[in-house]
Every structure is written in structure tokens, then in C-alpha cells.
C-alpha positions in Angstrom: 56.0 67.9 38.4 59.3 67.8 36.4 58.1 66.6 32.8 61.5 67.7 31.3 63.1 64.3 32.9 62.3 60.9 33.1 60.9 59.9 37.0 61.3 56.9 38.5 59.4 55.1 41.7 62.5 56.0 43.7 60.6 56.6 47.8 62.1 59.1 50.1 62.5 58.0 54.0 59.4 59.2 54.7 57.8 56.8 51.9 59.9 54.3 53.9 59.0 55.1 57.4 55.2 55.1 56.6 55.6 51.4 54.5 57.3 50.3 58.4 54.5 51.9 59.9 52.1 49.8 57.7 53.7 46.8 58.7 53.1 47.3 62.2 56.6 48.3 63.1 57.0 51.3 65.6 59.1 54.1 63.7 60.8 57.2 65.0 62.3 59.5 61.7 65.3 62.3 61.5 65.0 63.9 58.7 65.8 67.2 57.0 65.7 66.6 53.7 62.2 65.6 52.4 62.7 65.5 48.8 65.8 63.1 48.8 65.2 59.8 47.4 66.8 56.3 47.6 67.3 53.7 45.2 67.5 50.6 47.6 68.9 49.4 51.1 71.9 48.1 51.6 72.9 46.0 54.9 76.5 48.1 56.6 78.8 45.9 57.1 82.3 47.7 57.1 81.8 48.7 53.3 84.5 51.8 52.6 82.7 52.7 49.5 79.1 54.4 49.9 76.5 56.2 48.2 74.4 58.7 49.1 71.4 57.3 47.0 71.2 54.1 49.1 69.8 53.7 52.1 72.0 51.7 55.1 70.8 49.1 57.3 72.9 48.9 60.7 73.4 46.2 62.9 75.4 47.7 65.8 75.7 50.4 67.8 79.1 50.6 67.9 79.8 50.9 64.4 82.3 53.0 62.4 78.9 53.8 60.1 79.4 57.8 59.3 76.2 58.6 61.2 76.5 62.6 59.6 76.9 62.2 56.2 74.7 59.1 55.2 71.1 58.0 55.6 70.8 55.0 57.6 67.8 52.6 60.0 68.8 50.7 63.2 67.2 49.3 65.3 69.5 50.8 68.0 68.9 54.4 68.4 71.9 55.9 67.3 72.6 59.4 67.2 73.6 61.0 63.9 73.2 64.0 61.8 72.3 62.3 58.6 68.9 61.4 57.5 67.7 58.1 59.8 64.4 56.1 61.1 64.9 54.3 64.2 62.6 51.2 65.1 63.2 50.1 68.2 61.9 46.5 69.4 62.1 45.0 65.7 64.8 42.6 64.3 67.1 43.6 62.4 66.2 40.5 59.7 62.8 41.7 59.7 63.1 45.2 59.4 65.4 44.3 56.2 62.9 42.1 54.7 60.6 44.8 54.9 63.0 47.5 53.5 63.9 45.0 50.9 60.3 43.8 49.8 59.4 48.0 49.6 62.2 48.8 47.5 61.1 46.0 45.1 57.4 47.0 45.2 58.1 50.6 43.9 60.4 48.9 41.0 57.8 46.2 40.5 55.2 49.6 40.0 57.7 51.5 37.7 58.7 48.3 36.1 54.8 47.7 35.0 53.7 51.5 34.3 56.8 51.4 32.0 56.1 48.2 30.6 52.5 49.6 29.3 53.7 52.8 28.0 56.9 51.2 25.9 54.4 48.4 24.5 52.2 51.3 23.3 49.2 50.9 25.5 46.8 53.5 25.6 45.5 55.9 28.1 42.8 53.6 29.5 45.1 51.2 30.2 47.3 53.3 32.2 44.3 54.4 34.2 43.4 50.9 34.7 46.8 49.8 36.7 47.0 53.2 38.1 43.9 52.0 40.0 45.7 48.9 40.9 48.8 50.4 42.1 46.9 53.7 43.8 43.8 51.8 45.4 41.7 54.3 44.1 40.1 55.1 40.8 42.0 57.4 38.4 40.8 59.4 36.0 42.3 61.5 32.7 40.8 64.5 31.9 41.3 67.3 29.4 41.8 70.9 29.5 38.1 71.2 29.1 37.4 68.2 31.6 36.4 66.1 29.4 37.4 62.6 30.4 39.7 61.2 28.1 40.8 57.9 30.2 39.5 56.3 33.2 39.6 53.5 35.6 37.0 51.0 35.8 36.6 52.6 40.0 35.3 55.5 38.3 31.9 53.9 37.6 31.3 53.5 41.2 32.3 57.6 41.5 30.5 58.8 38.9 26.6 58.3 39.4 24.4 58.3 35.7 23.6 61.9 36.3 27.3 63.0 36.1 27.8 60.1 33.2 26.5 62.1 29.4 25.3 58.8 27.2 27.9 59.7 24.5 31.3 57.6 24.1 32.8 60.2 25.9 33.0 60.7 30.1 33.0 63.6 32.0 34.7 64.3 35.9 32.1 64.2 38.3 29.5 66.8 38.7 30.1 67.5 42.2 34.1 67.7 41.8 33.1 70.4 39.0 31.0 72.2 40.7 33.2 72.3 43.6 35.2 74.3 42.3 34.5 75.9 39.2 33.6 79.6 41.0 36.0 79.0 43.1 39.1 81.7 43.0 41.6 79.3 45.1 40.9 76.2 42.0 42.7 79.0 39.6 46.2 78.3 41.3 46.1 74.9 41.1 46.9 75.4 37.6 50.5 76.3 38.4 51.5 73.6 39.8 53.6 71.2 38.4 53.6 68.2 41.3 51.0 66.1 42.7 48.9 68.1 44.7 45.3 67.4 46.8 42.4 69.1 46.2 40.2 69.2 49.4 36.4 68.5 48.0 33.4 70.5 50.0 30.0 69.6 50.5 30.3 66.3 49.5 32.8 66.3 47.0 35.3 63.9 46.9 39.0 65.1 47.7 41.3 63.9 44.9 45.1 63.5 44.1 45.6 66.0 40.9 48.7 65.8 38.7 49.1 68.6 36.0 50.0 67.1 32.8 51.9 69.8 31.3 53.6 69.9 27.7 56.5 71.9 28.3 54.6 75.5 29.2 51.1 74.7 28.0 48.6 73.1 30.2 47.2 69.8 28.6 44.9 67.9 31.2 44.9 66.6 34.5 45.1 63.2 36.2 43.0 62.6 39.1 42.7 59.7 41.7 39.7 60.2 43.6 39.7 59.2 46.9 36.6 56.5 47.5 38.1 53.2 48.6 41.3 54.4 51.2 43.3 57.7 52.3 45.7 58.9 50.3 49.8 58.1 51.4 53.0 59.7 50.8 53.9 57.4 48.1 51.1 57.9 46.3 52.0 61.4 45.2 55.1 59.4 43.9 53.2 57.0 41.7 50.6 60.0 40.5 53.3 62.0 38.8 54.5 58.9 37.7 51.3 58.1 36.0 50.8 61.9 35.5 54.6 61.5 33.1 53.8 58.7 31.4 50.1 59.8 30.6 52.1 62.4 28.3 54.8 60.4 26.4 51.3 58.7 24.7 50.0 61.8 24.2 52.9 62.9 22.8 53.4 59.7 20.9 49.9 60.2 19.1 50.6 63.7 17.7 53.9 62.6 16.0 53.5 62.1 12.5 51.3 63.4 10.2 48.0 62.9 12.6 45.4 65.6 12.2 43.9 66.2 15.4 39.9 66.0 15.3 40.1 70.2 16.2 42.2 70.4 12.8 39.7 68.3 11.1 36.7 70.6 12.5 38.6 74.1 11.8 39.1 72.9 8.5 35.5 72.5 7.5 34.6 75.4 9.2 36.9 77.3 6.8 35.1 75.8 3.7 38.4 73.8 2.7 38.3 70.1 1.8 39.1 67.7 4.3 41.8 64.7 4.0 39.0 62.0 3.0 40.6 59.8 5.7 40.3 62.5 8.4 37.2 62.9 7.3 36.1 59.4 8.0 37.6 59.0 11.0 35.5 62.4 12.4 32.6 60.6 11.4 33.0 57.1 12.6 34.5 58.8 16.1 30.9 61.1 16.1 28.8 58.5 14.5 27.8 61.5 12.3 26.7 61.0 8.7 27.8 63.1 6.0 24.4 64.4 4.9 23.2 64.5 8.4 21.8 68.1 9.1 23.5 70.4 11.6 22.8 73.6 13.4 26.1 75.8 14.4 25.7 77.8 17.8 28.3 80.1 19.0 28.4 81.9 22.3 30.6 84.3 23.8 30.4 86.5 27.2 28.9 89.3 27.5 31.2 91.0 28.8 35.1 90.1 28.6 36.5 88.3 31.7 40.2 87.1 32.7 38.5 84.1 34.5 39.3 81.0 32.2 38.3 78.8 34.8 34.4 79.9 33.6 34.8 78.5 29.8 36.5 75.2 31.0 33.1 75.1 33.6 30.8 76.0 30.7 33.1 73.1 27.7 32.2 70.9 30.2 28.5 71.6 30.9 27.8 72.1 27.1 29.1 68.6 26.5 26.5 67.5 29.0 23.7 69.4 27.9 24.7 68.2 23.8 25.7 64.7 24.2 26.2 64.1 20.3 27.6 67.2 20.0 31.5 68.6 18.8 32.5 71.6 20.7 35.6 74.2 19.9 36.8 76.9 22.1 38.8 80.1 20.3 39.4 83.7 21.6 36.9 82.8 24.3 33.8 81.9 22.3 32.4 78.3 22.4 31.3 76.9 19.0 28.9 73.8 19.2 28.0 71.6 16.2 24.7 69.8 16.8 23.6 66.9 14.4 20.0 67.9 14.8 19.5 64.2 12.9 20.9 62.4 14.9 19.6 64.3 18.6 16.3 65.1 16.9 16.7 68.5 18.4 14.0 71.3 16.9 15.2 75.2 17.1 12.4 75.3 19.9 13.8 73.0 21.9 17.7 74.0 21.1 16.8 77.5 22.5 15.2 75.9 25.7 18.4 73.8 26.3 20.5 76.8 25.9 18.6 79.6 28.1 19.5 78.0 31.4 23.7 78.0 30.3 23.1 82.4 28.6 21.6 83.0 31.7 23.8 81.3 34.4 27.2 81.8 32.2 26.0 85.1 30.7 26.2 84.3 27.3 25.0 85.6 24.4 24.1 83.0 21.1 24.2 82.9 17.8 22.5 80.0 15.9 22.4 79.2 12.3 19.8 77.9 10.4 20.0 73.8 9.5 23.1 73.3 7.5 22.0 70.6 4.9 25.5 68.3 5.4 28.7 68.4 6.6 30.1 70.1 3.8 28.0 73.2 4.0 29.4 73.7 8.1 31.3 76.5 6.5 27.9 78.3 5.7 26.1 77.7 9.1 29.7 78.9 11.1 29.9 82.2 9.1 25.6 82.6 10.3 26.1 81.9 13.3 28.5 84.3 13.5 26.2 86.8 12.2 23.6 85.8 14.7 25.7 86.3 17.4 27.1 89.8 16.3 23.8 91.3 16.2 22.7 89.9 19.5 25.9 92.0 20.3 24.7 94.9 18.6 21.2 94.4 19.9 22.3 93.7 23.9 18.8 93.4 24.4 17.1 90.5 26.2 17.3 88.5 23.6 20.3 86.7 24.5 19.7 83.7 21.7 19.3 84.7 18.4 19.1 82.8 15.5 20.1 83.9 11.7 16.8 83.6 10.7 15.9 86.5 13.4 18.4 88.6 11.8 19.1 87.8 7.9 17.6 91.3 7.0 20.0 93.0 8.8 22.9 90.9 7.3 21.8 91.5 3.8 21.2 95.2 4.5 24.6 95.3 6.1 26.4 93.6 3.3 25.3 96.4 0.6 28.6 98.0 -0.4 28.9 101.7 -0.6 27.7 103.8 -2.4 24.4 101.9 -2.4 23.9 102.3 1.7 20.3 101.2 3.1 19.1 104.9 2.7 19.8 105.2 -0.5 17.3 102.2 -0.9 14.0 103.2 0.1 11.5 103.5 -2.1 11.1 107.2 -2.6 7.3 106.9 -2.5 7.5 105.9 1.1 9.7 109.0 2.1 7.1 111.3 -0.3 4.5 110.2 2.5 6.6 111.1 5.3 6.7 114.3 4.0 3.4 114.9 3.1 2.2 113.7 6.3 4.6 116.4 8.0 3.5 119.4 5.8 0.0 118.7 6.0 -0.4 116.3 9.1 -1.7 113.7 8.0 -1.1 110.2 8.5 -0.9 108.6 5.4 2.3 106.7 6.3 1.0 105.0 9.3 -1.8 103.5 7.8 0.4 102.4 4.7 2.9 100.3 6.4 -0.5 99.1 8.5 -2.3 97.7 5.5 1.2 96.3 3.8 1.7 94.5 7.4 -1.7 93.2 7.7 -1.4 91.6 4.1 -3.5 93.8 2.3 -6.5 92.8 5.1 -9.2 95.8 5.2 -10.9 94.5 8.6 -7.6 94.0 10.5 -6.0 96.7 8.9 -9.2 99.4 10.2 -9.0 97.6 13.3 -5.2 98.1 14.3 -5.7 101.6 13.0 -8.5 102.4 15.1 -10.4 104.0 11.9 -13.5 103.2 9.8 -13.2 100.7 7.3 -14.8 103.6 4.9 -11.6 106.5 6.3 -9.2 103.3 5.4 -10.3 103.3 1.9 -10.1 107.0 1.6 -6.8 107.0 2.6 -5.7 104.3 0.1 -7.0 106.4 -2.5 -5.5 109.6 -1.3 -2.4 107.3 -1.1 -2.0 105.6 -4.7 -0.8 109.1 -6.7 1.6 110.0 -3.9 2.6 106.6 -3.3 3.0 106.1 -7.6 3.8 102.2 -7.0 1.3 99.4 -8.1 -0.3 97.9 -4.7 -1.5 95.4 -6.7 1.7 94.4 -8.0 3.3 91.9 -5.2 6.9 92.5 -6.3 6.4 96.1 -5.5 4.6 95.4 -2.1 7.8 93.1 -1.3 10.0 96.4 -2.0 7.8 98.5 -0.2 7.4 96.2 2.7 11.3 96.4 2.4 12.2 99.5 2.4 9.6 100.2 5.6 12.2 97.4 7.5 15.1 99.6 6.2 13.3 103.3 7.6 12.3 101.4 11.0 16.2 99.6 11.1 17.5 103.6 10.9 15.2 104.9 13.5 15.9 102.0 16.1 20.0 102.4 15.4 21.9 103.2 17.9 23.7 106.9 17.5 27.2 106.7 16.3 
């Protein structure tokens, strides 16, 4: 579709021929070029002056008409090397009030799509008398398909299991999953004209226009088919719509208007947010300022090219997280759950999340409760952690949350020269040496005892030793040890440094 330049509802003679063929009149069509369009009919009557952009009505057979250069109907059949429809059997006054009346109907459409868009009318709106005009329900969906605008038909498309109970709408389940592993869906991205998407199993087939701004791909506009089969003209009026759609778009991001993405980047970054931005996120979420939130953000395993994956998965995680706000950025997903409003518990946030790691691939990384909006900052940068140590990890544990993996944060923050090893309480590695000179294993039943809380029955029976050998080996332990077991500050840094020695045997080597 040519955005750079305004359209108008100006039908080629094939949009002609099949508005006679509606109408019940018999038509027969010359033509070579496709793509030429008309801007009305004109009865020939002699005139020395014609156009090209009109579209000639002849009466005779006999006339001087230059049957090689110009488009013309009769109702003769008159041979000619220009563009022509012949109708045979009709009169001539009818088959110009029909020519007539469909000229006037495609100005009547531009005339009331134009009307809408110049009075400032929103998207729904558009969608709305799209339906009208189409006979089919349209849709407007984002680069994420999210629905952003849609006819009132859609309703009667969209069943309550495609429908998320959030203000916003989503495309049809079945449309998505029609195509979102499907390689041929990628090219459809390239177009820039009204195009048909065949649906399978079930799917509807839909009308798709690409709404592009200038090189960058914005959204699509669908008309579904579910009440009659698409015509010619309606690829006409869909980049019509598909045109207009983005001079409001465009018209909302003049000025100084913050998109709801700027608003959300800008809290993730820890800076202060325009107090009317602010409002406006929250009355558009029906968030609360103090509401708590849990930050999740996933990324693929491994790095693909296919993009069409991440607009599958937006659109899935929107589903899954009704109340939720979701960015995408260098091909990870961040989700912001108000766990006060959903009443969602890190139990049940993993369970929702499994299905999505698993089909999608997809590793997680979830903070821990961020107490208010203005602390996002601090649950982004954990779940960022969370998610590079699942990373690290690449274990089964595909979901991690900060809480699974604070230790190793703070332990990785240390700066140099203080690293981890350097740490360790140098009783612990005195045992580890003892226990290698003189075989021992007073180490083992250390760490034991410390992670058993200091519990002689549980401790003797993880050991596999006598309660009476366990106490021996405390004893035997104490001088070598020279830390105060009694002392729970010192237990906390021995308990410590026994997470540091275990981190550095489980590393990976570099």
C-alpha cells in the first residue's frame, strides 16, 4: 500500500464490471491494465476533449469514439484496443444509472471515511464504518497483535476464550495460531497492499492491510471474513481504511505526548515520571501507586532470527496476564504484574509461566514483590539478575526468581581485590586440609551440623554416625575450627563462606 500519498475510492474496470455483475447485468471485460483507475463515467457524445481517467459510455456502434486509446462500455460489442466491458442485452439508460450510482457509492465511502478522520474520530470509530462499508467486521491490531480498534462484528468472531477480560482485545486465537509457526506468515510482512490471508483448519481467511510508517511496520488492519466473500473493491476500501487508520495514529504522537512505553521505560530507569503521565498509566491500568508488583523477564534460550515467535508469545502473555504491562527490547519480554490487583502468589506466577518457558523456550527471571510503582526500578534490575543466572545455570530450572539467586548476586558484586575466595573463613579451609593430611572428615560433618541448625539427632542421622562419634568430632573440631559455634554471627559467616566453597566447586571452568 502506498502510504507516502493520499488514496482515494477511485474503482478500476474490474471494480466496475463486478458492481454490473452484481446488478444482474451480463458483462464481458477487455482489459490490460489492472491497476488503472477511473474517476467517473461520462456519456460520449461527439466530445473532442477526453480524459483518460474517465470512463466512456457509448451509445452507437458507429461512432468516431477512439476505441484504442480510451476506456469505454457499450452495449454494442465494439472492437477496440483500449480498456472496455461490453454488456450486451442491457440499456444503455440503465447500464448508465448503474455506472453512475457506483461511481457515487465509492465517493459516498471516501467522502464518509474522510469525514471521520478530519473530525478527529478515533480508531474505533473507523473500524466501526469499515464494517459498514466492508460487510465484514474489521479489526486493528498492533505489532504485537494486540487489538487496538475493532468493529462491533468482531464480538460475533471472537468467542470469550479468545476475548482476555482486560480493556484491551486480542485477534482471534485461531487466526494466531494459524499462523504463528508458520514460515509463509513471515512474508506477509512485506507487503504494502491489501492482501488475503487463507485461514486453515478453521480459521477465518481475512483481508490484511499493513499499516506501515514510512519503513517501520506499525500494525495491521484485518476484515475477517464471517458474514460475505470478499470483492475486488474491497481491497480498495481496506487500504483506504488501512491509510487513514495511520494519519490518527500519527495525529496522536504529535506534540509532546509520551507514549505509555516511554512512561514504563522511564520508571524502569529509576527516573521520575511527568506526574500527568504518570496518572494517566495508572487510570489506563487501573493500577494504584502503592500497589505491589512482581517484574518477570524472559528471553530465548537460544538466539533466533524468527520475530514472528516474540509477536506469538506478546500476544499469549497478554492472555495469560490480563492486568498486566508488557515491553519487548533486544528480544526479551518484560512483564509487570500488579500481584494486588490479580492476587497472583509466586507459586501460582511460576505455574502460569511453565507452560509459555517450555513451549516458547524461554528462560525467566522474576523479582521479588516490588512495594510500589516507584520501586519498579529495583524489581527490573532483579529480575535481570534472576534471569542472568538461569543463563549461567542452563539447568532445568528455567524460572528463577531473585530470591533463588541473591547469594550469587551479592557474591558477584564484591569488587576486586576482595573476590569470594578471599572470603572464606580460614577455619573452614584449615579443615579441608586437615581432613586431606590425615583423612579425616571433619569438614563433612561441620557443614552437616551448621545445615541441620545445630540439631544432634538429625545431624548423626544424615551423617550416618553415632550421636556419641558426632560429639567427638565437634570437639576435635572447635581448636581447629578457632570460631565460637555458639556465637550465631559467626555460624551465619561460617554457614557463608560454606555457600562461597560449594559456589567455586559447582562453577563452570573458564
Amino acid at each position: 500500500m502506498a502510504q507516502d500519498r493520499s488514496l482515494r475510492c477511485l474503482p478500476t474496470l474490474e471494480m466496475a464490471a463486478d458492481a454490473l455483475l452484481q446488478a444482474g447485468v451480463a458483462c464481458r471485460g477487455f482489459i490490460r491494465d489492472k491497476k488503472r483507475t477511473y474517476q467517473g463515467v461520462r456519456l460520449y457524445s461527439g466530445q473532442k476533449e477526453l480524459r483518460q481517467d474517465l470512463l466512456y459510455l457509448l451509445v452507437r456502434p458507429e461512432t468516431d469514439f477512439p476505441v484504442d486509446t480510451y476506456a469505454y462500455v457499450s452495449t454494442e460489442d465494439i472492437p477496440g484496443e483500449g480498456d472496455h466491458l461490453y454488456c450486451p442485452g442491457c440499456s444503455v439508460d440503465l447500464l448508465l444509472d448503474l455506472l453512475l450510482n457506483y461511481f457515487s457509492s465509492c465517493q459516498e465511502a471516501q467522502f464518509r471515511i474522510d469525514q471521520l478522520v478530519f473530525r478527529g474520530a478515533g480508531l474505533q470509530e473507523l473500524c466501526a464504518l469499515g464494517e459498514t462499508l466492508l460487510g465484514n467486521p474489521v479489526c486493528i491490531h498492533d505489532d504485537w497483535f494486540i487489538m487496538t480498534a475493532m468493529s462491533p462484528g468482531i464480538t460475533d468472531v471472537m468467542t470469550p476464550e479468545y476475548v482476555a477480560p482486560s480493556a484491551k482485545g486480542f485477534v482471534p486465537r485461531a487466526i494466531v495460531e494459524d499462523f504463528k509457526h508458520d514460515s509463509d506468515y513471515l512474508e506477509t510482512y512485506a507487503h504494502r497492499e491489501a492482501r488475503i490471508w487463507q485461514g486453515t483448519d478453521g480459521a477465518p481467511s481475512s483481508l490484511y492491510v499493513n499499516l506501515w510508517d514510512g519503513n517501520i511496520y506499525r500494525g495491521r488492519l484485518l476484515v475477517i471474513r464471517q458474514v460475505r466473500d470478499f470483492r475486488r473493491q474491497d481491497f480498495l476500501l481496506a487500504e483506504l481504511l488501512g491509510q487513514r487508520a495511520m494519519s490518527l495514529l500519527e495525529r496522536q504522537d504529535l506534540g509532546q505526548y509520551q507514549s505509555m512505553d516511554g512512561i514504563v521505560y522511564k520508571l524502569l530507569a529509576g527516573d521520575l515520571a511527568d506526574p500527568a503521565d504518570l496518572s494517566r498509566l495508572l487510570r489506563t491500568l487501573q493500577w494504584d501507586l502503592d500497589d505491589r508488583f512482581f517484574c518477570v523477564r524472559l528471553r530465548a534460550q537460544e538466539i533466533s532470527e524468527v520475530s514472528l515467535l516474540d509477536h506469538a508469545l506478546h500476544s499469549e502473555l497478554f492472555q495469560t496476564f490480563p492486568g498486566s504491562y508488557i515491553l519487548l527490547a533486544d528480544r526479551e519480554h518484560c512483564l509487570i504484574l500488579d500481584m494486588t490487583r490479580e492476587a497472583v502468589s509466586p507459586a501460582q506466577l511460576r505455574h502460569r509461566l511453565a507452560p509459555l518457558c517450555r513451549d516458547y523456550c524461554l528462560y525467566a527471571g522474576i523479582s521479588s514483590p516490588a512495594a510500589g510503582l516507584r520501586d519498579l526500578y529495583l524489581a527490573y534490575r532483579q529480575a535481570e539478575a534472576a534471569l542472568e543466572r538461569a543463563f549461567q545455570l542452563r539447568s532445568e530450572k528455567w524460572i528463577l526468581f531473585f530470591s533463588d539467586c541473591a547469594m550469587d548476586y551479592l557474591l558477584n558484586s564484591v569488587a576486586p581485590p576482595l573476590q569470594p575466595r578471599h572470603l572464606v573463613a580460614p577455619g573452614l579451609l584449615a579443615l579441608v586440609e586437615h581432613d586431606r593430611e590425615k583423612g579425616t572428615q571433619y569438614f563433612e560433618t561441620l557443614r552437616a551440623y551448621l545445615l541441620h541448625e545445630r540439631d544432634i539427632p538429625s545431624t548423626s542421622q544424615a551423617l550416618i554416625i553415632h550421636r556419641t562419634t558426632l560429639l567427638y568430632r565437634l570437639k576435635k573440631i572447635q581448636p581447629l575450627l578457632g570460631a565460637d559455634l555458639e556465637d550465631p554471627w559467626q555460624r551465619l559467616y561460617l554457614t557463608l563462606s560454606l555457600y562461597i566453597l560449594e559456589r567455586q566447586e559447582s562453577a563452570p571452568p573458564r
